[in-house]
C-alpha positions as CSV (number, residue, x, y, z in Angstrom):
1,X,140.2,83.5,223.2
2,X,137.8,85.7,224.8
3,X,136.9,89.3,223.0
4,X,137.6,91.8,225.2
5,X,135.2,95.0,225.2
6,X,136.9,98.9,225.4
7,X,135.6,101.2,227.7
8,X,136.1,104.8,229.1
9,X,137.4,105.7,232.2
10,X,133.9,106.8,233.3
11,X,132.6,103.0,232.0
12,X,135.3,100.9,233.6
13,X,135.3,103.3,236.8
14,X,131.4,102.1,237.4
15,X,131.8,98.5,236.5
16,X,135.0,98.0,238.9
17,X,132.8,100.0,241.6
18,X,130.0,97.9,241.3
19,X,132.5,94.4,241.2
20,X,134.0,95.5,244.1
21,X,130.9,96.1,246.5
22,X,130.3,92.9,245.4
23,X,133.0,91.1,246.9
24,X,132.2,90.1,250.7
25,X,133.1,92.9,253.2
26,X,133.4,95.7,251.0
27,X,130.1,97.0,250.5
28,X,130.9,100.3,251.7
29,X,134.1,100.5,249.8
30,X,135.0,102.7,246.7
31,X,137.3,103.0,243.1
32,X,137.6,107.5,243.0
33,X,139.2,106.8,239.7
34,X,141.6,104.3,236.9
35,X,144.8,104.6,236.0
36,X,145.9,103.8,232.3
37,X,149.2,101.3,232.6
38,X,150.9,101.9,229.6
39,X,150.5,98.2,228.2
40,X,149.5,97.1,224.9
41,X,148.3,93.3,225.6
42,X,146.5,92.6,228.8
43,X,144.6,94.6,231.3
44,X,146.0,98.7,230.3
45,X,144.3,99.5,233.7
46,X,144.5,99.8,237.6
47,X,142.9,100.8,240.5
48,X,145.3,102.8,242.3
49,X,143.4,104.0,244.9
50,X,140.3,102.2,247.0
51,X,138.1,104.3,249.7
52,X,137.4,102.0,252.5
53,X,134.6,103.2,254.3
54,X,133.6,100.7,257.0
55,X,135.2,97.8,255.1
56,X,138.6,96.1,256.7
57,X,141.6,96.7,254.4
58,X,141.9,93.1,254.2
59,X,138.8,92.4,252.7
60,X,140.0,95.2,250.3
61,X,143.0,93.8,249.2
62,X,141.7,90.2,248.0
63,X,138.5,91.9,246.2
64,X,141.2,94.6,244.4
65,X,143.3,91.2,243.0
66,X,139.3,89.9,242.1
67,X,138.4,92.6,240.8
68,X,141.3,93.3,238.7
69,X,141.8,89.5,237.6
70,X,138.0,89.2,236.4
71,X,137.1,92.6,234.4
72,X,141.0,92.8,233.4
73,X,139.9,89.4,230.9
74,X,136.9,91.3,229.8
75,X,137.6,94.9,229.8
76,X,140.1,97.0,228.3
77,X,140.8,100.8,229.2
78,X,140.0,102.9,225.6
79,X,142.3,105.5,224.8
80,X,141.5,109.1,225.2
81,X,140.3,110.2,222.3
């Protein structure tokens, strides 16, 4: 089993940013912000929101499910302290 790393909204807001305008087509796309899902195994996280800029909603969509699949084995949301 992989050890997964805590981070702050702030943290995991960058990292799913960069992640995303790594996936093909959404290089001009953008997380705002995280939400906290009120979990206590798994991914405690989502991104609830995208801003598309020039990139197809399509393209979107597919890197969201990447995005969250890959940093949600990595990642976990810290709580607030």
């Amino acid at each position: 089993m992989t050890t997964r790393i805590g981070k702050t909204h702030a943290e995991l807001t960058l990292l799913a940013n960069a992640a995303l305008r790594a996936q093909p087509g959404c290089e001009t796309a953008s997380v705002p912000a995280l939400s906290a899902l009120p979990v206590r195994e798994g991914r405690n996280w989502e991104i609830p929101n995208v801003v598309l800029g020039d990139s197809l909603i399509s393209d979107v969509d597919r890197a969201v499910i990447t995005v969250h699949h890959r940093l949600g084995r990595k990642f976990f949301l810290k709580a607030d302290d």
